[in-house]
N, C-alpha and C positions, 0 to 999 in steps of 0.2 A: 365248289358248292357250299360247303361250310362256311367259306368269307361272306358270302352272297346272304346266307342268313343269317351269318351275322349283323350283316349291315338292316337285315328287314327288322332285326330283334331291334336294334338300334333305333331304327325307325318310327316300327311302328307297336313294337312291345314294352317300350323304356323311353317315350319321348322327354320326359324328365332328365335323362341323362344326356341323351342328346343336347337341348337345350342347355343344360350346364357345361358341356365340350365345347361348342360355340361360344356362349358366356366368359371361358377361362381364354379362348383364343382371342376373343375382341379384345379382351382385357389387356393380353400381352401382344397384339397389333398395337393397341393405343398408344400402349408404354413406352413403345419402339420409337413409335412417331413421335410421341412427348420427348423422349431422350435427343432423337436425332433434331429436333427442335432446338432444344436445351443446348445441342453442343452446336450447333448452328448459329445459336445465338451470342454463344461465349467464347466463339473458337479464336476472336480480337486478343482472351487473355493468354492461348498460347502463342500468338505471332509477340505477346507483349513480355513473355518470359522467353522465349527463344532470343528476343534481341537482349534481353538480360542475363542469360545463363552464358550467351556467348561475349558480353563485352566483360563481365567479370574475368571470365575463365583464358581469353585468348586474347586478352590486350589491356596492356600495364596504365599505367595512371602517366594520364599525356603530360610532360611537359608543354610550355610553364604555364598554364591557364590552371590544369587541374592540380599539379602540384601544387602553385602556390595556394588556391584556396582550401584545402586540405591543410596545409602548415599554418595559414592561419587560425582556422578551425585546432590544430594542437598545439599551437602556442596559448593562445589562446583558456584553453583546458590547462594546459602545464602550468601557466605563470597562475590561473586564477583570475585572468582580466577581462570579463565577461562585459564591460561595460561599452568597450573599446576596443574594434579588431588591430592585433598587430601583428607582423610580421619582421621578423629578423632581432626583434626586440623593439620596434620601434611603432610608430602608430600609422595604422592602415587604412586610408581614409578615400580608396577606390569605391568601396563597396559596402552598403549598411551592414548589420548584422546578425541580418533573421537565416538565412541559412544557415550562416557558423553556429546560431547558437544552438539552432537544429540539430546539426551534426554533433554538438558538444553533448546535449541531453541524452543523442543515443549512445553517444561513446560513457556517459556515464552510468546508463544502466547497464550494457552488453558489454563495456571494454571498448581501450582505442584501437579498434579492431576494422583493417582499409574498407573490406569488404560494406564494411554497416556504412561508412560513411558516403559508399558509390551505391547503395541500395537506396538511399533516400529520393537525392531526384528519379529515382526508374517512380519510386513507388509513386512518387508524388504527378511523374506523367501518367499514369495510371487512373489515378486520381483523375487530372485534365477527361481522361476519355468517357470518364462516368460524368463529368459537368458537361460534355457536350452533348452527351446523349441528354441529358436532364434539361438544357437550354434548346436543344431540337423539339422535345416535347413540347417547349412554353411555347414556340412558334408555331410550329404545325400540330394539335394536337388530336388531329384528324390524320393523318399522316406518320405511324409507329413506327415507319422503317428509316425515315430520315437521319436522324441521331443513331442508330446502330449500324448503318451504310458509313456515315459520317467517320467513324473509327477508322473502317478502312480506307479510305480515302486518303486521312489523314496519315495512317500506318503507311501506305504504298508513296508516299513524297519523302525522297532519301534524309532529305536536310532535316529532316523530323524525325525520323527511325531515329537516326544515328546521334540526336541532339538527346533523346531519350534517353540515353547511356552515359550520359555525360554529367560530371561534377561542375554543373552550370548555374544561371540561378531564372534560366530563363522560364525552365518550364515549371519552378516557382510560382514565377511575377504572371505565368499564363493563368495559375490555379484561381490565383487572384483577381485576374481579370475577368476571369469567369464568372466568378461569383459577383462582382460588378456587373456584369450583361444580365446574369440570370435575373438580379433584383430589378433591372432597369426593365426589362423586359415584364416583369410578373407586374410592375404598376402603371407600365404600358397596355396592358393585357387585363385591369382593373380587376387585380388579385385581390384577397380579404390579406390582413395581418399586413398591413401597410408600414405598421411601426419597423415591427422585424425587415424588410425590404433596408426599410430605412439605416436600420441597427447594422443591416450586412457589406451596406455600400462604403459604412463610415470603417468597417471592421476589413474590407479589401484596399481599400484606403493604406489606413495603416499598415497594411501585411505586405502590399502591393509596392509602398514608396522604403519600407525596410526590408524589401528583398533586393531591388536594382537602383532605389534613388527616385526623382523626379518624374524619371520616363514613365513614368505609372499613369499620372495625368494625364501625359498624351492621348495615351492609347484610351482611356473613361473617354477622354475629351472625344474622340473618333464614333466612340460608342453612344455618346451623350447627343452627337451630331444626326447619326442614323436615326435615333430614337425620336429627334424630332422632325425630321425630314420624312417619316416612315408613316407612323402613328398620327401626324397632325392634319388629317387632311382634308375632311370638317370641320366648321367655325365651335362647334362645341369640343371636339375632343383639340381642338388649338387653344382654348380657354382651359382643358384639363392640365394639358403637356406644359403649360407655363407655369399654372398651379405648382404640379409637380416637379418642375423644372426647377422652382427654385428650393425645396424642399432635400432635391438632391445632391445641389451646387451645396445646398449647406449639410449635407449629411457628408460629402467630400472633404468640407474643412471643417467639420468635429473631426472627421478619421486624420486629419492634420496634425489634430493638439497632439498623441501619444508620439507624433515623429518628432514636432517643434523640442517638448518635454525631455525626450531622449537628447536630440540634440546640443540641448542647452545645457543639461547635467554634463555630457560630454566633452563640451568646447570647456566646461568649466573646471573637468580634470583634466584637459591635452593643453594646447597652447591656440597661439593664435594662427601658426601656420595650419592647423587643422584646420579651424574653421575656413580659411580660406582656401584648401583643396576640395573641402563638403563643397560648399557652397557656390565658389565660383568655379574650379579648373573642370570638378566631376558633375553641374551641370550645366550653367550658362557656358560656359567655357569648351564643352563637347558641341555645343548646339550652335553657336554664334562660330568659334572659327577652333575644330578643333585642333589640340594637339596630336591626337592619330587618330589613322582611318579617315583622315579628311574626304570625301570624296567629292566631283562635281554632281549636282540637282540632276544629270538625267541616268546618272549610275544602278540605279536602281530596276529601269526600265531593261538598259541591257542584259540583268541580270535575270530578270524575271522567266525566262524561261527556262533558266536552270535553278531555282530555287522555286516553282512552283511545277516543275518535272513532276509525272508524263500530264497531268491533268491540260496543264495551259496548252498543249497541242490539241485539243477538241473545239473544232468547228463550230458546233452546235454552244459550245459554252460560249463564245464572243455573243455571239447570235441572242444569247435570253440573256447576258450581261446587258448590254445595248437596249434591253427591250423595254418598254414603258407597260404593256401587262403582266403588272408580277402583283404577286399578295405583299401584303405587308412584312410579315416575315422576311419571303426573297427581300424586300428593297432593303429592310434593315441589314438584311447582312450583306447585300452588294454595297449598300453607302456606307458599312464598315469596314469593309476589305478598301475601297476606294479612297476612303479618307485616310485611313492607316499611311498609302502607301505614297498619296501624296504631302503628309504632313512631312513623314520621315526622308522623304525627298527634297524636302528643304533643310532638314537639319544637315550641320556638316560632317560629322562623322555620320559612316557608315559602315554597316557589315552586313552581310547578307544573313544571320541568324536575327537580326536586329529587328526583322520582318516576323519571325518565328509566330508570333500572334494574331496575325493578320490567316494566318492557315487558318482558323476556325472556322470565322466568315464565311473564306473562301468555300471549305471542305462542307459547312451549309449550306452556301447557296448552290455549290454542285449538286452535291445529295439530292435537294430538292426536285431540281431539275431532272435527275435521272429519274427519281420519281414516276415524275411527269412524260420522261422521252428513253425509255430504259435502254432503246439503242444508240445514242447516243457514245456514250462509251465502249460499246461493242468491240471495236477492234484494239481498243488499249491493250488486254491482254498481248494480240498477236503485233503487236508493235514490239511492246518490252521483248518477247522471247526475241523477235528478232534482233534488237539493239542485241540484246547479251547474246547471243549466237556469232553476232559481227564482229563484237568488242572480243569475244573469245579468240574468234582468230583471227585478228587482225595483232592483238596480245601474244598468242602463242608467235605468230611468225616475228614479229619485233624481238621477244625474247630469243630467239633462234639466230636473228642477224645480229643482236649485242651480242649474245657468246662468242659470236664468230670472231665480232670486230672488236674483240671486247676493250684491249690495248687502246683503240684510237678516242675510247669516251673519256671525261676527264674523270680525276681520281674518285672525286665523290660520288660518279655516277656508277663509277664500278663499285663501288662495294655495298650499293644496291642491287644492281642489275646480277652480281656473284651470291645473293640471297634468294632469288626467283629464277624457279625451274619452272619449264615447259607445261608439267602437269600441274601446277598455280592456275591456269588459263582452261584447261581441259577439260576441268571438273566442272567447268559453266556449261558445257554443250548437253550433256544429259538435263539438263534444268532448263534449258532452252527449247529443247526439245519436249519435254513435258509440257512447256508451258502452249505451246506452238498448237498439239494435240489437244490439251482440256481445254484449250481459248476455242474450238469448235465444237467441245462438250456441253460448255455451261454458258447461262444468260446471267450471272452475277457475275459479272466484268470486275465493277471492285474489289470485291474478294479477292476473284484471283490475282488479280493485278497486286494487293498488297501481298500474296503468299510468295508471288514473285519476286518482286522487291526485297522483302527479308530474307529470301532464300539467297537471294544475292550478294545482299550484305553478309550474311552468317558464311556463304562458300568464300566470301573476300578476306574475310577476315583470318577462317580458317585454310586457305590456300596460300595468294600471295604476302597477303597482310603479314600471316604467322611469324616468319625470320624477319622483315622488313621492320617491324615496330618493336624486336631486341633492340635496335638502334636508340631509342627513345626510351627503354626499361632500364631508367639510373638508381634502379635499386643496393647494384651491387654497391657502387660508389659510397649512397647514402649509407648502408650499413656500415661501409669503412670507415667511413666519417664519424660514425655515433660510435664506433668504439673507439678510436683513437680519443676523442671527445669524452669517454666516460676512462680510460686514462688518465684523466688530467691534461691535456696537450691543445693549445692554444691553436685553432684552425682561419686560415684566411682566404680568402677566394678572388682570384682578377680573372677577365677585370670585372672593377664592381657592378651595380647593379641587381643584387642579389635577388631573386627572385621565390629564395623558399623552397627550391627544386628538390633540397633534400632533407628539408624540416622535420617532414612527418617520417620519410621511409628508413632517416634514419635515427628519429626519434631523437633528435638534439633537443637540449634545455638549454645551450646558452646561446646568442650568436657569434655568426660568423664575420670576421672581421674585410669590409671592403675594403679592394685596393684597385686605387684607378691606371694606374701604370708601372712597366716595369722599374722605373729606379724605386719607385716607393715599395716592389716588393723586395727588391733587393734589401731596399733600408731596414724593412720591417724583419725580415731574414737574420741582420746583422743583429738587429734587440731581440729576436725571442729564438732562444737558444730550446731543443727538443720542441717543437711548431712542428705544424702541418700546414703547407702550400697547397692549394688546389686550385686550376686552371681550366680553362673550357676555351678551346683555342685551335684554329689550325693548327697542321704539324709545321708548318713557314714561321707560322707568327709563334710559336713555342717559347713559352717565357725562360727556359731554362735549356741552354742546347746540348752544356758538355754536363750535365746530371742526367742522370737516371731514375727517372720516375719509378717510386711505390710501386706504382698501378697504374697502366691505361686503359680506357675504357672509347671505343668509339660512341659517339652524341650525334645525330641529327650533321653529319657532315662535317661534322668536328672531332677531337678529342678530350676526352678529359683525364688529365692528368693531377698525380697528389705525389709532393716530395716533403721530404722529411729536413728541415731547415739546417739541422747541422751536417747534409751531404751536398749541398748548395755549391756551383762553382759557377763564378759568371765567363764573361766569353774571354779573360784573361788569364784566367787559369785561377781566379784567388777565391780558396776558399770563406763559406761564411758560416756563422759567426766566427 
């Protein structure tokens, strides 16, 4: 009886207070919904620190791609030779040197500290997914959910997650190219501040051919192609798009001079074999008939379904690929995914991250479409769970017949398959299962689709991956290295080749001396009395058989071993020196 008047006092003796009870509850309905909003809309930057917390924390710096460009990066820093990337002491002429010097700035204000220098490209793919969201807008900009669909799209394609983590320079040359699309796109789109456009093109330019080299132009060239194929489709906006066409052909080659300028001051402190590794091997020379990664023109295609995984399995996506009603937008970024992929289908090197750029387009012009046909992608989710539910145990039972049989695999196979237990594989059926249930919950297929994906990476890495990639952590080695080395003691390595592997980890100042075969390390043995030997070699091909190595360390299928030159005995018994 008292509640009851209370509610009438409520009612109808204090409507004032009423109406402010209601007031403070909208207020914090609203907030709820703003919040969950807010974290809906940003929930991209924990799938984008989850794959960062876990490749710092659970996996070493890969040989020999990420070591060596980290060692150049601290040589680099150490000698003071900022001008000119080298390695081992000598001049390094694969790769310009707008990463290194990236990495060199932050090591100079934080310290040459590994972690700052594997946190640049995360931050910098990061970066990539706020330009894509920002170049979605300039195309659709009726259309707000395209560019923040777009993230995950791109997050849930493995070759992408995992290339995020990496001491690369691709997802760099992508920042860059992005800001090339954007500006192309905004004077396609007949934006104000045309100069700036202009100023941006010439400034990815430069950023873009001192991150990877050359291949920079390609990929503008792909984008430069869509722009006019897209946009020109009236006799007046085809008088605009030449106008401006050539406006931005020469905003291309102003952003030229700062490469040519570098260049030339470079060639004119190195020699002349520099310039002709710049110039012809690292790029005509990749393009016309490379020295690695040659592949044949249709290699690409085969590939394609497993570097643009799970998306390129949707039906409906050939269907509006193929289609002749699309907006301007869509065409632009299907005739740039399209041009991308058969330009670099004629080049002769190939590699499947070499594409990594071409994801943009792609992950727009899907976007777009799901837009447009939200079912489309519907069963992605309950694909993935079941891929990873298959691979789980199809995984567990292979591991279960290696244990068994483990004697009949060869040697290098066993001391993988004796690092991977059962419960590596196990842990994926609880995530498979989840994924299996919310794929019947939810109508944001992309989302989940990328939460799956990283969740898969992050259980891989932390499962199987964990002992598997000690294999590859030459840390221990490199630290033996750099103290022998700040001893005083002369280090050599066969066979040569050297690639840097333990520059930075083990914070060497001088280099190490190559040796191409075993008599020359013998010989080299005989002249430097207290040396250190170091070898990366099967245990058959062992440079040294009646000595006793320092230290071994298993490598990636190999061993590496370091001896101490005055305990040296060749297969005669004679000691050296």
């Amino acid at each position: 009886m008292q509640f009851i008047e209370g509610i009438q006092y409520l009612l109808l003796d204090n409507p004032l207070e009423y109406l402010y009870i209601c007031e403070i509850f909208i207020l914090s309905t609203n907030k709820q919904k703003k919040m969950k909003q807010i974290l809906k809309k940003a929930d991209f930057l924990l799938l984008w620190s989850s794959l960062a917390i876990c490749a710092l924390f659970s996996r070493p710096l890969m040989p020999i791609d990420e070591t060596r460009y980290i060692s150049v990066a601290w040589e680099m820093l150490t000698h003071k030779h900022f001008l000119i990337p080298i390695l081992n002491g000598t001049l390094y002429a694969h790769k310009p040197p707008l990463l290194f010097w990236l990495i060199d700035i932050a090591w100079s204000i934080f310290g040459p500290v590994l972690w700052i220098a594997r946190l640049i490209p995360m931050l910098i793919s990061l970066a990539d997914l706020f330009l894509v969201q920002y170049l979605a807008r300039q195309l659709w900009p009726d259309a707000s959910n395209v560019g923040h669909r777009s993230t995950y799209l791109l997050l849930a394609m493995p070759l992408w997650a995992i290339w995020n983590t990496l001491v690369m320079f691709d997802m760099l040359l992508i920042f860059f190219i992005l800001i090339g699309a954007i500006s192309i796109v905004r004077l396609a789109q007949g934006e104000n501040a045309g100069l700036w456009n202009y100023t941006f093109i010439a400034l990815a330019t430069a950023g873009g051919i001192m991150t990877k080299g050359p291949v920079f132009l390609i990929h503008i060239s792909a984008i430069i192609i869509a722009y006019i194929l897209s946009f020109g489709k009236t006799t007046k906006e085809k008088t605009k798009i030449k106008l401006k066409l050539k406006e931005i052909l020469l905003s291309i080659l102003v952003g030229t001079i700062p490469v040519i300028l570098w260049l030339v001051i470079a060639i004119s402190h190195a020699n002349n074999a520099y310039a002709t590794e710049v110039l012809w091997h690292q790029t005509i020379g990749r393009a016309m008939h490379s020295f690695a990664h040659a592949r044949p023109f249709w290699w690409y295609l085969v590939l394609l379904p497993l570097i643009f995984f799970p998306w390129i399995f949707s039906k409906t996506l050939w269907i509006h690929l193929f289609s002749s009603q699309l907006d301007k937008g869509e065409q632009f970024s299907k005739i740039w995914f399209l041009a991308t992929i058969i330009i670099f289908s004629m080049i002769s090197g190939k590699q499947g991250y070499y594409l990594l750029p071409s994801f943009i387009p792609f992950a727009l012009f899907l976007s777009r479409q799901y837009d447009k046909d939200p079912k489309m992608l519907s069963n992605m989710p309950w694909i993935i769970s079941i891929i990873v539910l298959a691979s789980s145990i199809m995984l567990t039972a292979t591991t279960i017949l290696t244990h068994i049989y483990l004697q009949r695999l060869p040697f290098d196979l066993q001391i993988i398959v004796n690092r991977i237990s059962i419960s590596d594989w196990l842990i994926f059926i609880p995530l498979g299962l989840i994924g299996l249930y919310a794929s019947k919950k939810t109508n944001d297929s992309p989302r989940l689709s990328a939460y799956l994906i990283i969740g898969t990476i992050i259980l891989f890495h932390i499962g199987a991956l964990r002992n598997v990639l000690a294999l590859y952590d030459i840390s221990s080695t490199a630290k033996l290295l750099g103290r022998y080395q700040r001893e005083g003691m002369e280090i050599a390595i066969w066979p040569g080749r050297y690639a840097g592997q333990f520059s930075f980890l083990g914070k060497l100042k001088k280099p190490l001396t190559d040796i191409d075969d075993k008599k020359a390390a013998l010989k080299w043995a005989q002249t430097h009395k207290e040396a250190i030997i170091t070898a990366i070699s099967k245990e058959k091909d062992k440079l040294f058989y009646k000595t006793p190595p320092l230290f071994t360390q298993p490598f990636r299928g190999k061993n590496i071993y370091i001896w101490n030159t005055t305990a040296i005995i060749d297969k005669e018994g004679k000691q050296y020196p």
